[in-house]
N, C-alpha and C positions, 0 to 999 in steps of 0.2 A: 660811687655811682650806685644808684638804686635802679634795677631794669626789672620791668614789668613786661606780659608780654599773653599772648594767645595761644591757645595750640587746637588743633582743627586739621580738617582737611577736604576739601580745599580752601586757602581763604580768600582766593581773588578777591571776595566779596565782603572783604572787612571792613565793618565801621571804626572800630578800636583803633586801628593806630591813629588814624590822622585826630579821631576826638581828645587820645588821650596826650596826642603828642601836642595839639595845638592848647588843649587844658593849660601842661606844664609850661609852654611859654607864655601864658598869660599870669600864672599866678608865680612866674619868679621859680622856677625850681630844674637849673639846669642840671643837677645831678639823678635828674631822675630821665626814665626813657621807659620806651614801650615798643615791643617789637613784635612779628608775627612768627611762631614759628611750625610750620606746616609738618605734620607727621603724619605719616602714610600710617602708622598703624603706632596704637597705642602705648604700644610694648615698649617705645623708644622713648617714654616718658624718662626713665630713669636714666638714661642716659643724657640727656637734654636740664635735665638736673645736674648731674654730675659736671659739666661743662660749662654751665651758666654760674660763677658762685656768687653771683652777686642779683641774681633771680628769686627777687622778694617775694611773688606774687605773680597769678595768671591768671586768666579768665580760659574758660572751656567752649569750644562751640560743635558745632557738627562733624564727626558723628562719635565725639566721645561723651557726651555730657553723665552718660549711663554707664560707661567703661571705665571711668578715671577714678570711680567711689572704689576699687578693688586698690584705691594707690594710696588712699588717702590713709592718713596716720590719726586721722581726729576726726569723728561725720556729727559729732553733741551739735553741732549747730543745723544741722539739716535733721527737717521734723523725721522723725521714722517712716513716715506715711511717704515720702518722697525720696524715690531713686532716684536723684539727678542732682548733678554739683554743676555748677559753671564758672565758680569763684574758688580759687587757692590763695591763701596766705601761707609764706614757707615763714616759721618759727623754730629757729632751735635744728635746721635741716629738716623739721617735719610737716608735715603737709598737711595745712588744717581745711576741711571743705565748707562751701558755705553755699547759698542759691539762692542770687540777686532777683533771678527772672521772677520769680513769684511778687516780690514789690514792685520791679517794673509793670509788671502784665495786671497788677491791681490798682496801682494807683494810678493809668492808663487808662484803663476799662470803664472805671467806677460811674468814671464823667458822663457815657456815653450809656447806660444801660438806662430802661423805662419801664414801668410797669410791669409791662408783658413780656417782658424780657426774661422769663421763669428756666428755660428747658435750651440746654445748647448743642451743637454738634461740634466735635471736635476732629481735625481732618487731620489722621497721622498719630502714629503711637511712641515717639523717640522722646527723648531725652525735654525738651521743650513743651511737649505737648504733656508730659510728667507737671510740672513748674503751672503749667494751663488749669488741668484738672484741680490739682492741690486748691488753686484760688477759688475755682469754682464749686468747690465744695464748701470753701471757708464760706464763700457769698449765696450759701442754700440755693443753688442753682442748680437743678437738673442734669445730665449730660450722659450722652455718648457717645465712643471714641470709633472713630470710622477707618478703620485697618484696611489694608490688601487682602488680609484674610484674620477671621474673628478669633479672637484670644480667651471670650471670657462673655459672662452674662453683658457688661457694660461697655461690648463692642459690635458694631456693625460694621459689614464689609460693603464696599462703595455700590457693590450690584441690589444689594439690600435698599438699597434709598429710594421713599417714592414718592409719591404728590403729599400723602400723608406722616408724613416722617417729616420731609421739611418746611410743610405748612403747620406742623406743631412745636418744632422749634427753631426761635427766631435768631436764634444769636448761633452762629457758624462761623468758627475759627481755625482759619488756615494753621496750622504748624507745621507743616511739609518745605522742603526749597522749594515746589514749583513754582515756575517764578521767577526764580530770580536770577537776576542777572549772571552769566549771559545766555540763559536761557528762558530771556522773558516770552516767547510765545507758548510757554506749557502753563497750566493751571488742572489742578484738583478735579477728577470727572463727576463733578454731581450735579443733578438734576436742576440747572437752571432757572428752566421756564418754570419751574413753583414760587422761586423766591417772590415776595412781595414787598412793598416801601414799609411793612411794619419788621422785617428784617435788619438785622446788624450784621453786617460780614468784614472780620477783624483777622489783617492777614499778619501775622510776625515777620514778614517779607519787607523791607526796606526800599532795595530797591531792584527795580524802578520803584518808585514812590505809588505807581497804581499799576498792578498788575492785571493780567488778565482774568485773576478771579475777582478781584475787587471790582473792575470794570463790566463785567459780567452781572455784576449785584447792580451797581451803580444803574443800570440798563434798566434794572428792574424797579429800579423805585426806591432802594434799600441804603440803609445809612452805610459808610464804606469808613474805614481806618485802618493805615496801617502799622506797620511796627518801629517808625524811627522814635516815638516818642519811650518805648520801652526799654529800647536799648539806652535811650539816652538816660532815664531813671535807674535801669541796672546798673550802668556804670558807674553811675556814682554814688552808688552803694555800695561798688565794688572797692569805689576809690577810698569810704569811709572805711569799710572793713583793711582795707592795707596799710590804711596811713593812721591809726587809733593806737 
């Protein structure tokens, strides 16, 4: 048996198993499986190894994606510019990292950006919003990353946002949960009433499928998308990285 499987926490909110489970019953591959398994704190990775030995391969989600690089035995595939894994292949007992989100969140985006689409805000500073930036530096794009509290020249804190900050950049991407399920009545506190229909607001949020930040855009005139097409491109990236 090959098992594959998540670690996260919490993951009420998983795509993964049922994608990956309903995958392997389409293409024939009953020795394979995919399971969730929730870890209150990261430490307990090595153990969750030691017990799983037929644990090929994981994917990383919230809120380790930035915490699991201190576990990793190989990071040559993750650029140096990017703190964040979300793919593990176990090789040899060792732990190779990789980071799918950067292909899904580009070849997702690409379709939907326009002209004007120069300078973006990015909402939330974790492990995801790591994977966000990378692309949007590769795609000469502008950005900055909107914290609870400011880190750096290339961050502003949410009280910092005003008419002119988000009427000069159009493309605004959730990378926070708020959101999501089962907490779809929260959403991101930013200045609303500026956005306009020459806006793109691109939430990583699934589901619900339109959240109250997208909805919020959508009010305004503004193109909305959100992240089930991502996930679905990481994954199977994650799936080529496992199975090569």
């Amino acid at each position: 048996m090959r098992l594959f499987g998540l670690i996260g926490y919490p993951l009420s909110h998983s795509f993964s198993k049922k994608y990956f489970t309903e995958k392997f019953q389409k293409k024939g591959l009953p020795d394979c499986s995919y399971e969730l398994f929730p870890l209150t704190d990261i430490t307990e990775l090595p153990g969750l190894i030691n017990d799983k030995p037929d644990l090929s391969g994981f994917n990383v989600t919230v809120p380790y994606k930035q915490q699991v690089i201190a576990y990793l035995d190989d990071k040559t595939n993750i650029p140096a510019s990017l703190n964040a894994c979300n793919c593990v292949k176990i090789i040899n007992n060792k732990l190779v990292g990789f980071n799918t989100d950067t292909i899904g969140f580009e070849k997702s985006i690409l379709p939907l950006l326009k002209s004007h689409h120069k300078k973006a805000l990015v909402l939330g500073s974790g492990g995801a919003a790591a994977a966000v930036v990378f692309v949007l530096q590769k795609l000469n794009i502008e950005y900055k990353i909107i914290s609870r509290g400011k880190h750096g020249n290339d961050m502003l804190s949410y009280k910092d946002l005003n008419e002119a900050i988000i009427r000069s950049h159009h493309v605004i991407i959730n990378t926070t949960p708020l959101g999501m399920y089962p907490n779809v009545g929260s959403f991101p506190g930013i200045p609303y009433e500026f956005i306009t229909k020459d806006h793109l607001l691109y939430d990583l949020v699934y589901n619900p499928a339109k959240t109250e930040f997208l909805k919020k855009g959508e009010e305004r005139g503004a193109a909305i998308y959100n992240g089930e097409q991502m996930l679905v491109l990481q994954a199977e990236e994650s799936w080529r990285i496992w199975s090569k």
